[in-house]
N, C-alpha and C positions, 0 to 999 in steps of 0.2 A: 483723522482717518484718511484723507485725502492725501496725507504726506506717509504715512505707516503704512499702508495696502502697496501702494505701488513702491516702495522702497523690499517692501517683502514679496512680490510681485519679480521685483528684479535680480533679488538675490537667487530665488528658485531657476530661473533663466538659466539656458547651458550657451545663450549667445555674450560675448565677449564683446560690451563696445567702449570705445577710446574713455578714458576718463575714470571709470569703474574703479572703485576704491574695494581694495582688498578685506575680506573680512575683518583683518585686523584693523587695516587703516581704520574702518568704520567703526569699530569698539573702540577705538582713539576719538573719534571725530564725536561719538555720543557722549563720552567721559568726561570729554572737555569742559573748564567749569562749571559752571551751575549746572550741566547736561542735556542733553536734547529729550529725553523724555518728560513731558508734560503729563503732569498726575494732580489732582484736586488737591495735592500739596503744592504744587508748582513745579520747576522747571528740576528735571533730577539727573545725576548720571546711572547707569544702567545698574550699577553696584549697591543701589541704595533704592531700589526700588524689586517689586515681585509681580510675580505674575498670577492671573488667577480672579478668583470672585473678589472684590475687597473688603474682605469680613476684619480689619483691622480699621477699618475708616479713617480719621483720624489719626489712629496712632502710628499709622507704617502706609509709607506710599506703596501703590499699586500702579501699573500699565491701564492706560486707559484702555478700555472694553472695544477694541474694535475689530469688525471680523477679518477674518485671512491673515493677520500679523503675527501669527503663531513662527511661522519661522523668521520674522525679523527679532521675537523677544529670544528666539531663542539662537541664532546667532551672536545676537547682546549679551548669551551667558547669564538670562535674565532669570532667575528660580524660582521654585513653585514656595509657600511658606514653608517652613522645618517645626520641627519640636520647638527649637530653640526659640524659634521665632512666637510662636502661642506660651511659651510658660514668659517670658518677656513682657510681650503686652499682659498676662496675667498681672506678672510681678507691678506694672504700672499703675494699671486699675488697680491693685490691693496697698500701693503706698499713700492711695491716695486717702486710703483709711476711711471713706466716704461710702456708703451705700452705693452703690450702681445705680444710674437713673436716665432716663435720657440714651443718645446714642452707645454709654456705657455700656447699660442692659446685654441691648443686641451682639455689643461687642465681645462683650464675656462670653451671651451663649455661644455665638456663634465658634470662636475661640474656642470655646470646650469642648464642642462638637469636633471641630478638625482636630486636636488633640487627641480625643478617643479614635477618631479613625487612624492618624497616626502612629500610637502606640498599637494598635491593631495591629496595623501591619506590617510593621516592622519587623522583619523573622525573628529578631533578641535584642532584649533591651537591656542598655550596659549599668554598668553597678552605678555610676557618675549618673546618669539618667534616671536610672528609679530612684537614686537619692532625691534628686532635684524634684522628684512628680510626689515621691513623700513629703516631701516640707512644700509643695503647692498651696500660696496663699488661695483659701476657697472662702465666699461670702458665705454664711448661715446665720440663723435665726439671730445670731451671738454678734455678728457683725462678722470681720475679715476675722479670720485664724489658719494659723498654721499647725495646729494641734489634734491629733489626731486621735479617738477617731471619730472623722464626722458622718452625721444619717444622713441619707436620701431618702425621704418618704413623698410618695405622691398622694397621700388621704390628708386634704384638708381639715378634717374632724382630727386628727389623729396629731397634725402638728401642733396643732394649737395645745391636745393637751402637753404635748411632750417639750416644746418650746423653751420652755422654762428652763429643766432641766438638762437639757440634752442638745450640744449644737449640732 
């Protein structure tokens, strides 16, 4: 935070002083090897990393949470997650062919939550897209499937009977 605020702090500035590396320069200067952004993954370049809550935890680095750095991630061309990026971590959790358990869990809901709000609001979503959101590996009663079609019931009495038969 101490290095991210006043670097975003500086960019916002309309004063000009000697040494001042050009936006670009500075998207070169983050990019560089391993990268200057630091994420609980470690050290990343701007390209490989998102911005945002980091409901991927483990799976997809994020920008670390610090306040006013908004226009430095976003100088960095640094993005918010996409579709693309939530049916991905889906597809990872679902090869892993394993029950969700652990930071999994959260990951999925959380996952499936910004997906719904994403195709939400998307004004139209392309045929490539809805194919992909049809074959969406989803966990049920039955374990991962990709077969369609599956219930969403919130009545505990009502899964159990149906369980069985119905993923």
């Amino acid at each position: 935070a101490i290095v991210y605020q006043p670097l975003a702090d500086r960019i916002g500035s309309r004063t000009v002083v000697p040494g001042d590396l050009s936006e670009r320069d500075l998207r070169t200067a983050f990019g560089e090897s391993d990268g200057l952004v630091h994420t609980d993954l470690g050290w990343r370049p701007p390209t490989e990393v998102l911005v945002g809550s980091p409901i991927f935890r483990s799976r997809k680095a994020f920008v670390p949470q610090v306040p006013r750095a908004e226009r430095l991630w976003s100088t960095l061309r640094i993005r918010q997650p996409s579709l693309d990026d939530c049916l991905r971590v889906t597809g990872q959790l679902a090869r892993t062919r394993r029950p969700p358990h652990g930071d999994d869990v959260a990951i999925l809901l959380e996952t499936l939550r910004l997906l719904a709000r994403l195709v939400a609001a998307a004004p139209e979503v392309n045929r490539t897209t809805t194919r992909r959101l049809g074959s969406l590996s989803l966990f049920t009663t039955r374990g991962w499937t990709t077969g369609r079609p599956v219930y969403a019931i919130d009545d505990p009495a009502l899964i159990e009977g149906l369980r069985a038969d119905l993923p």
